[in-house]
C-alpha positions in Angstrom: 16.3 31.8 32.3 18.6 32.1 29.7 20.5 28.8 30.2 17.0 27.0 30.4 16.9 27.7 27.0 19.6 25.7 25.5 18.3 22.6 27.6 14.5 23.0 26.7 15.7 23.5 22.5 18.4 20.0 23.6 15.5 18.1 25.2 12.9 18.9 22.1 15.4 17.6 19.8 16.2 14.5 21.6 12.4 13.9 21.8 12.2 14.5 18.0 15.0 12.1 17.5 13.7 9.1 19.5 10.1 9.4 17.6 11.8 9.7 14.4 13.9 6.4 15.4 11.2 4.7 16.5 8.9 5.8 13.8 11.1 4.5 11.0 11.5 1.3 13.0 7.9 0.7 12.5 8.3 1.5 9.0 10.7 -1.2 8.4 8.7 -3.7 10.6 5.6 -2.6 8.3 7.3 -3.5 5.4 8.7 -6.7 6.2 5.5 -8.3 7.0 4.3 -6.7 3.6 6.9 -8.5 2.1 6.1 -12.2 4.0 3.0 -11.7 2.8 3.7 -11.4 -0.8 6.3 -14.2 -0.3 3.4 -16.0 1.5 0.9 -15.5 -1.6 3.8 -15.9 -4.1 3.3 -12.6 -5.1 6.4 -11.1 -4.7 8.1 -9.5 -8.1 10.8 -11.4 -9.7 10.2 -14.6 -8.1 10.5 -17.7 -10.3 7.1 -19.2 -9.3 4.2 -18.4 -12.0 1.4 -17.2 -10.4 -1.3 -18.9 -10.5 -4.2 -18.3 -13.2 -7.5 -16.8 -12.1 -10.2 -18.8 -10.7 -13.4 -19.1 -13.1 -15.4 -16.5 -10.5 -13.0 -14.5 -11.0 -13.1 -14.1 -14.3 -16.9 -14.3 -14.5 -16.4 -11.1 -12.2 -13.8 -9.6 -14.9 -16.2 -10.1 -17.9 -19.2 -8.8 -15.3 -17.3 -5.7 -14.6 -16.1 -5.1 -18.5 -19.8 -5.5 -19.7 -20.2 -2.9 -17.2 -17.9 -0.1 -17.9 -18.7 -0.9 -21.5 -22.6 0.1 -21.0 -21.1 3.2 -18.8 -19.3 4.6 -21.7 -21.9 4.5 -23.9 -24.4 6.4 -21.8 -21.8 8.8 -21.3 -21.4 9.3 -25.1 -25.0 9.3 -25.7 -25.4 5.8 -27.5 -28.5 4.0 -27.1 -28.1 0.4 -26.1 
């Protein structure tokens, strides 16, 4: 019993070993194909290319949103509109 021991702690290790190898090689995996995405959408920081400006939904959606958050505010400090 007490050289099964030794071998049980040895083989727990090694199993904590191989799923800690093969969980940070999924972690660099993950992050490569985060980073050919933002290559892909020109994204990525420090690249040369500007990015391109927002469409004129989008900004429609930006204003929509702001008008929003402005009208929140001032129900939560009491103002009438």
């Amino acid at each position: 019993m007490e050289t099964q021991i030794p071998t049980i702690a040895l083989s727990g290790l090694t199993a904590l070993a191989m799923l800690t190898g093969a969980g940070l090689r999924g972690w660099h995996g993950w992050l490569a194909l985060k980073h050919r995405e933002l290559e892909a959408a020109g994204n990525l920081p420090g690249s040369t290319d500007a990015p391109h400006p927002p469409s004129a939904t989008a900004r429609i959606e930006i204003a929509d949103l702001k008008e929003r958050i402005r009208k929140l505010e001032a129900i939560a400090a009491g103002v009438d509109l």
